[in-house]
N, C-alpha and C positions, 0 to 999 in steps of 0.2 A: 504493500500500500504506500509505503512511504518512498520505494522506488518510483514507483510512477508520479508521486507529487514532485520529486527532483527533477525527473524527465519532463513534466509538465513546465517548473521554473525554468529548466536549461532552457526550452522552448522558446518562450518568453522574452527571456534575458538576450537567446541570440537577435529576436524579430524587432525586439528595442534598437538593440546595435546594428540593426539592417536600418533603420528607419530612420537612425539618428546619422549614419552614413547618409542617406538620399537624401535625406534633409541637407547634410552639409555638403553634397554634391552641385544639392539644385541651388543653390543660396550663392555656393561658388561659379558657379555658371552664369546667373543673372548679375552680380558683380565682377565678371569677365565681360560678358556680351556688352555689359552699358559703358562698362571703361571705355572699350574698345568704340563703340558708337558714339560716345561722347566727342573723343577725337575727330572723327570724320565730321560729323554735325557741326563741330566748329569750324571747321574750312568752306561746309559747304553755307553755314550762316554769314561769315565773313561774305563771300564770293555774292551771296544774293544782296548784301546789303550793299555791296559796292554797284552790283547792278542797279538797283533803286534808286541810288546817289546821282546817277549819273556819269559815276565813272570810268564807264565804260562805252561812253556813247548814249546817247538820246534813243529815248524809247516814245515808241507811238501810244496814245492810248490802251490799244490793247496787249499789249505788251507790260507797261504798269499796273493795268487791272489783275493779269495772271502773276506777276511778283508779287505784288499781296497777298493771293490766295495764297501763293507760295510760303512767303515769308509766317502768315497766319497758325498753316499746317508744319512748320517747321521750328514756330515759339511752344505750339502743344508737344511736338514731339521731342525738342530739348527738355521740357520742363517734367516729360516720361520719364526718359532718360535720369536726371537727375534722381529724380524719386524712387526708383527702381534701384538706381545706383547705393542711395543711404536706406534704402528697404533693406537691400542685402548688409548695409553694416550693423545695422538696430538688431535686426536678426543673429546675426552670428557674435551681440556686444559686443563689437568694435567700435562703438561710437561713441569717442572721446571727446570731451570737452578743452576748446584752450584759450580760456578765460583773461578778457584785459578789461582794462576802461578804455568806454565810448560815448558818444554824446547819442543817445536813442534818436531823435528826432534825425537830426542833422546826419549822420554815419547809417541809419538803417531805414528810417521812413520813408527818407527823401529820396532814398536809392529806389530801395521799390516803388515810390511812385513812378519815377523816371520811367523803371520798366517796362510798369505794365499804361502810360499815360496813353499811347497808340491804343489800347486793345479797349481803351475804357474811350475814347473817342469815336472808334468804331461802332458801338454803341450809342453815340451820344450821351455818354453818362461825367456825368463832375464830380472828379473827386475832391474831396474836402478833407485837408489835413489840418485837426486842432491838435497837433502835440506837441506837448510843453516843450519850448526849446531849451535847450543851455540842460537837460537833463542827462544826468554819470549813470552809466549803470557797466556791472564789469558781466561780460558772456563773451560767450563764441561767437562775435558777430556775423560771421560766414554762414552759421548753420542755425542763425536767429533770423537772418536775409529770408531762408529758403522758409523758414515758420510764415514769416510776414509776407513773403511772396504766393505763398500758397491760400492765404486768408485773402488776401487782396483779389488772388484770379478769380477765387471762386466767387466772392462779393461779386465782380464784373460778371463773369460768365453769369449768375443766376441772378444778374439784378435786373430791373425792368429799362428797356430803351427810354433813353430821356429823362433818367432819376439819375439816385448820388449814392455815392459810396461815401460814407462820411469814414475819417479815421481821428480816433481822439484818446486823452489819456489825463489819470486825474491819480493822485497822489493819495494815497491809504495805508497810514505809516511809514514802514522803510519798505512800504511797495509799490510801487506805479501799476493800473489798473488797465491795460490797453483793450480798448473796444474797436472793431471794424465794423460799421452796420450797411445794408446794401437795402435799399429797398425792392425787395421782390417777393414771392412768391413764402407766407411763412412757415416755417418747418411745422408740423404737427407734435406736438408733446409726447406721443407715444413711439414715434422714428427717432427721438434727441439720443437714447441709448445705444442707437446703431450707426449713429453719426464717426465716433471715432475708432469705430473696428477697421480689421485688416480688408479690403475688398471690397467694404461694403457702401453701395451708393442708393441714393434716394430719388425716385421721380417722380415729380409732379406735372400739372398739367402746363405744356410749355416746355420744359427741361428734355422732353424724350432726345433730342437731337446734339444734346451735348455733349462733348466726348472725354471720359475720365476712366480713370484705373482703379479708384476705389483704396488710393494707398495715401492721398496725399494727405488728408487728415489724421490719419492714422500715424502718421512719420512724425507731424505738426506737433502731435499731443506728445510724442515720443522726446521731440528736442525741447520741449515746454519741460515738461519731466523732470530731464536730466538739468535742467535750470534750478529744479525745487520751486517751481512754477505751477499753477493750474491752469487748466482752460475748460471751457465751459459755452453755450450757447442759451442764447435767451431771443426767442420766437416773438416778433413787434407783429402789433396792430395790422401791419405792412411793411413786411422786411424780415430781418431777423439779425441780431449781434452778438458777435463772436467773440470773445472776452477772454485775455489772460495775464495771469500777472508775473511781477518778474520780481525781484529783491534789485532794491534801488544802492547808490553807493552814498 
Protein backbone atom coordinates (compact mmCIF):
# COMPACT_ATOMS: atom_id res chain seq x y z
CA UNK A 1 0.00 0.00 0.00
CA UNK A 2 2.53 2.37 0.93
CA UNK A 3 4.50 1.31 -2.29
CA UNK A 4 2.01 2.48 -4.57
CA UNK A 5 1.54 5.95 -2.59
CA UNK A 6 5.41 6.50 -3.24
CA UNK A 7 4.99 5.50 -6.91
CA UNK A 8 1.93 7.74 -6.85
CA UNK A 9 4.20 10.92 -5.22
CA UNK A 10 7.29 9.88 -7.62
CA UNK A 11 4.53 10.48 -10.32
CA UNK A 12 3.73 13.70 -9.37
CA UNK A 13 6.97 15.08 -8.38
CA UNK A 14 8.24 14.14 -11.97
CA UNK A 15 4.91 15.89 -13.87
CA UNK A 16 5.60 19.20 -11.49
CA UNK A 17 9.20 19.14 -12.84
CA UNK A 18 7.92 18.47 -16.56
CA UNK A 19 5.67 21.48 -16.11
CA UNK A 20 7.94 23.68 -14.40
CA UNK A 21 10.42 22.85 -17.37
CA UNK A 22 7.71 24.19 -20.01
CA UNK A 23 6.89 26.65 -18.12
CA UNK A 24 10.54 27.98 -18.11
CA UNK A 25 10.89 26.90 -21.63
CA UNK A 26 7.95 28.87 -22.83
CA UNK A 27 8.79 32.03 -20.61
CA UNK A 28 12.20 31.79 -22.21
CA UNK A 29 11.20 31.69 -25.71
CA UNK A 30 8.77 34.79 -25.57
CA UNK A 31 11.74 36.76 -23.94
CA UNK A 32 13.80 35.46 -26.84
CA UNK A 33 11.34 36.12 -29.67
CA UNK A 34 10.52 39.89 -28.26
CA UNK A 35 14.32 40.79 -27.62
CA UNK A 36 14.99 39.76 -30.90
CA UNK A 37 11.61 41.60 -32.45
CA UNK A 38 12.26 44.48 -30.50
CA UNK A 39 15.53 45.09 -32.48
CA UNK A 40 14.08 44.97 -35.97
CA UNK A 41 10.80 47.10 -34.86
CA UNK A 42 13.27 49.63 -34.02
CA UNK A 43 14.85 50.13 -37.50
CA UNK A 44 11.82 49.56 -39.16
CA UNK A 45 10.17 52.46 -36.77
CA UNK A 46 13.12 54.71 -37.30
CA UNK A 47 12.93 54.18 -41.32
CA UNK A 48 8.92 54.82 -41.32
CA UNK A 49 9.29 57.96 -39.29
CA UNK A 50 11.98 59.34 -41.42
CA UNK A 51 9.54 58.48 -44.37
CA UNK A 52 6.71 60.62 -42.73
CA UNK A 53 9.30 63.43 -42.07
CA UNK A 54 9.88 63.97 -45.39
CA UNK A 55 13.15 62.76 -45.54
CA UNK A 56 13.05 60.85 -47.86
CA UNK A 57 11.39 62.71 -50.48
CA UNK A 58 7.79 64.01 -50.62
CA UNK A 59 4.96 61.88 -50.57
CA UNK A 60 1.58 62.21 -52.25
CA UNK A 61 -1.59 62.03 -50.33
CA UNK A 62 -1.82 58.64 -50.43
CA UNK A 63 1.19 57.77 -49.63
CA UNK A 64 0.92 59.65 -46.17
CA UNK A 65 -2.45 58.22 -45.49
CA UNK A 66 -0.96 54.46 -45.61
CA UNK A 67 2.32 55.73 -43.39
CA UNK A 68 -0.20 56.30 -40.67
CA UNK A 69 -1.80 53.29 -40.90
CA UNK A 70 1.51 52.03 -40.96
CA UNK A 71 3.10 53.81 -38.39
CA UNK A 72 -0.59 53.20 -36.05
CA UNK A 73 -0.14 49.31 -36.55
CA UNK A 74 3.47 49.52 -35.74
CA UNK A 75 3.03 51.84 -32.13
CA UNK A 76 0.52 48.77 -31.02
CA UNK A 77 2.95 46.20 -32.02
CA UNK A 78 6.13 47.88 -30.30
CA UNK A 79 4.13 48.55 -27.20
CA UNK A 80 3.31 44.17 -27.79
CA UNK A 81 6.41 43.68 -27.96
CA UNK A 82 7.46 45.59 -24.95
CA UNK A 83 4.98 43.88 -22.77
CA UNK A 84 5.47 40.58 -23.75
CA UNK A 85 9.20 41.23 -23.28
CA UNK A 86 8.62 42.20 -19.19
CA UNK A 87 5.63 39.58 -19.03
CA UNK A 88 8.52 37.11 -19.49
CA UNK A 89 10.62 38.99 -16.64
CA UNK A 90 7.76 39.35 -13.90
CA UNK A 91 7.20 35.74 -14.71
CA UNK A 92 10.46 34.16 -14.27
CA UNK A 93 11.23 37.27 -11.19
CA UNK A 94 13.70 38.96 -12.93
CA UNK A 95 12.34 42.10 -12.41
CA UNK A 96 14.53 44.36 -10.64
CA UNK A 97 14.17 47.51 -9.43
CA UNK A 98 16.98 50.58 -10.00
CA UNK A 99 15.61 53.20 -7.88
CA UNK A 100 16.92 57.18 -8.15
CA UNK A 101 15.37 60.45 -7.67
CA UNK A 102 13.17 62.08 -10.34
CA UNK A 103 10.89 65.00 -10.69
CA UNK A 104 7.24 62.70 -11.52
CA UNK A 105 5.65 65.25 -13.48
CA UNK A 106 8.56 66.65 -15.45
CA UNK A 107 10.89 63.20 -16.02
CA UNK A 108 7.68 60.78 -16.58
CA UNK A 109 4.33 62.48 -17.24
CA UNK A 110 5.43 64.62 -19.76
CA UNK A 111 7.39 61.99 -21.46
CA UNK A 112 4.39 59.87 -21.89
CA UNK A 113 2.25 62.58 -22.86
CA UNK A 114 4.80 63.32 -25.67
CA UNK A 115 4.12 59.80 -26.65
CA UNK A 116 1.13 58.87 -26.96
CA UNK A 117 -0.10 63.18 -27.98
CA UNK A 118 -0.46 61.79 -31.82
CA UNK A 119 -2.65 58.61 -30.94
CA UNK A 120 -4.91 60.84 -28.51
CA UNK A 121 -5.34 63.49 -31.54
CA UNK A 122 -6.25 60.93 -33.67
CA UNK A 123 -9.09 60.75 -31.69
CA UNK A 124 -9.77 64.18 -31.08
CA UNK A 125 -9.22 63.67 -27.40
CA UNK A 126 -7.23 66.47 -24.92
CA UNK A 127 -5.33 65.48 -22.70
CA UNK A 128 -5.18 67.32 -19.57
CA UNK A 129 -2.04 67.10 -17.29
CA UNK A 130 -2.62 68.49 -13.54
CA UNK A 131 0.41 67.03 -11.90
CA UNK A 132 2.04 68.74 -9.35
CA UNK A 133 5.29 69.81 -10.63
CA UNK A 134 8.74 70.22 -8.87
CA UNK A 135 7.53 66.67 -7.37
CA UNK A 136 10.81 63.99 -5.97
CA UNK A 137 9.94 60.77 -5.88
CA UNK A 138 12.86 57.86 -6.00
CA UNK A 139 11.72 54.59 -8.73
CA UNK A 140 12.65 52.93 -11.70
CA UNK A 141 11.78 55.55 -13.94
CA UNK A 142 12.02 53.26 -17.07
CA UNK A 143 9.66 50.71 -15.81
CA UNK A 144 7.20 53.47 -14.07
CA UNK A 145 7.35 55.15 -18.08
CA UNK A 146 5.92 51.66 -19.33
CA UNK A 147 3.14 51.77 -15.86
CA UNK A 148 2.00 55.22 -17.19
CA UNK A 149 2.23 54.51 -20.69
CA UNK A 150 0.10 51.66 -20.51
CA UNK A 151 -2.77 53.76 -18.28
CA UNK A 152 -2.59 56.41 -20.66
CA UNK A 153 -3.10 54.06 -24.14
CA UNK A 154 -5.79 52.45 -22.65
CA UNK A 155 -7.55 55.84 -21.31
CA UNK A 156 -7.01 56.82 -25.38
CA UNK A 157 -7.98 53.64 -26.83
CA UNK A 158 -11.26 53.21 -24.69
CA UNK A 159 -12.02 56.83 -24.34
CA UNK A 160 -14.97 58.46 -26.38
CA UNK A 161 -13.96 60.80 -29.67
CA UNK A 162 -13.96 64.33 -28.79
CA UNK A 163 -13.43 63.88 -24.75
CA UNK A 164 -10.35 64.20 -22.28
CA UNK A 165 -8.13 62.20 -20.75
CA UNK A 166 -7.42 64.17 -17.67
CA UNK A 167 -4.04 63.19 -15.66
CA UNK A 168 -3.74 64.41 -12.18
CA UNK A 169 -2.08 63.81 -8.61
CA UNK A 170 -2.70 65.00 -5.09
CA UNK A 171 -0.56 64.49 -2.15
CA UNK A 172 -1.80 61.89 0.98
CA UNK A 173 1.03 61.84 3.32
CA UNK A 174 4.56 60.65 2.17
CA UNK A 175 2.27 59.46 -1.00
CA UNK A 176 1.23 61.01 -4.09
CA UNK A 177 -2.19 59.65 -5.34
CA UNK A 178 -1.98 59.41 -9.22
CA UNK A 179 -5.32 59.34 -11.16
CA UNK A 180 -5.79 58.87 -15.05
CA UNK A 181 -9.45 59.28 -15.93
CA UNK A 182 -10.73 58.94 -19.64
CA UNK A 183 -14.19 59.58 -20.27
CA UNK A 184 -15.74 56.50 -21.99
CA UNK A 185 -17.44 53.69 -21.67
CA UNK A 186 -17.73 52.79 -17.43
CA UNK A 187 -16.30 49.50 -16.23
CA UNK A 188 -19.19 47.57 -14.40
CA UNK A 189 -18.32 46.62 -10.65
CA UNK A 190 -18.55 43.10 -11.09
CA UNK A 191 -15.48 42.93 -14.26
CA UNK A 192 -13.18 45.41 -11.61
CA UNK A 193 -11.61 41.96 -10.38
CA UNK A 194 -10.74 40.78 -13.73
CA UNK A 195 -9.28 43.81 -14.70
CA UNK A 196 -5.62 43.05 -13.46
CA UNK A 197 -5.28 39.22 -14.36
CA UNK A 198 -2.83 37.72 -16.73
CA UNK A 199 -4.96 37.72 -20.33
CA UNK A 200 -7.75 38.98 -19.33
CA UNK A 201 -9.68 41.73 -21.21
CA UNK A 202 -13.19 43.30 -21.00
CA UNK A 203 -15.75 44.26 -24.00
CA UNK A 204 -18.15 46.52 -24.15
CA UNK A 205 -20.36 47.81 -26.48
CA UNK A 206 -17.97 49.99 -28.93
CA UNK A 207 -14.47 48.24 -27.63
CA UNK A 208 -15.03 44.80 -29.95
CA UNK A 209 -12.55 46.20 -32.58
CA UNK A 210 -9.68 47.11 -30.25
CA UNK A 211 -6.73 45.31 -30.32
CA UNK A 212 -4.80 44.11 -26.90
CA UNK A 213 -3.14 41.15 -25.37
CA UNK A 214 -4.70 41.16 -22.10
CA UNK A 215 -1.08 41.56 -20.27
CA UNK A 216 -0.69 45.05 -20.10
CA UNK A 217 -2.55 45.78 -16.94
CA UNK A 218 -1.43 42.94 -15.46
CA UNK A 219 2.59 43.93 -15.93
CA UNK A 220 1.08 47.72 -14.66
CA UNK A 221 -0.02 46.29 -11.37
CA UNK A 222 3.09 44.18 -11.29
CA UNK A 223 5.62 47.37 -11.60
CA UNK A 224 3.02 49.27 -9.13
CA UNK A 225 3.87 46.33 -6.78
CA UNK A 226 7.29 46.17 -6.79
CA UNK A 227 7.19 50.15 -5.99
CA UNK A 228 5.07 49.12 -2.46
CA UNK A 229 2.56 50.88 -4.56
CA UNK A 230 -1.23 50.19 -5.05
CA UNK A 231 -3.47 50.48 -7.91
CA UNK A 232 -6.99 50.38 -8.13
CA UNK A 233 -9.90 51.55 -10.55
CA UNK A 234 -12.99 53.42 -9.64
CA UNK A 235 -15.90 53.31 -12.45
CA UNK A 236 -17.30 57.44 -13.02
CA UNK A 237 -20.70 58.42 -13.84
CA UNK A 238 -18.92 58.57 -17.44
CA UNK A 239 -15.59 57.24 -17.72
CA UNK A 240 -13.66 55.49 -15.40
CA UNK A 241 -10.16 56.25 -13.18
CA UNK A 242 -7.30 54.54 -12.77
CA UNK A 243 -5.49 55.29 -9.48
CA UNK A 244 -2.15 54.47 -7.88
CA UNK A 245 0.00 55.41 -5.52
CA UNK A 246 3.75 55.61 -5.06
CA UNK A 247 5.93 56.80 -1.77
CA UNK A 248 6.90 60.32 -2.27
CA UNK A 249 10.79 61.54 -1.28
Amino acid sequence: MNSKKYKKKDKLDISNQELESSDKQYLDLVGFVSHELKGILSSVVLNTYNLQNGLLGDLNPAQKKTLKSISRNLDYLTTTVRNFLNFSRIEKQELSLNKFRCLFKEDIVDVSIDSYSQAAADKDIKIINKAISSLEVEVDSGLLQIALNNLLSNAIKYGKEGREVVISTELDNNKVIVEIYNQGESIDKTDIDKLFKKFSRLHYRGTEKIKGTGIGLYITKEIINQHHGNIWVEPKPEGNSFKFSLEVV
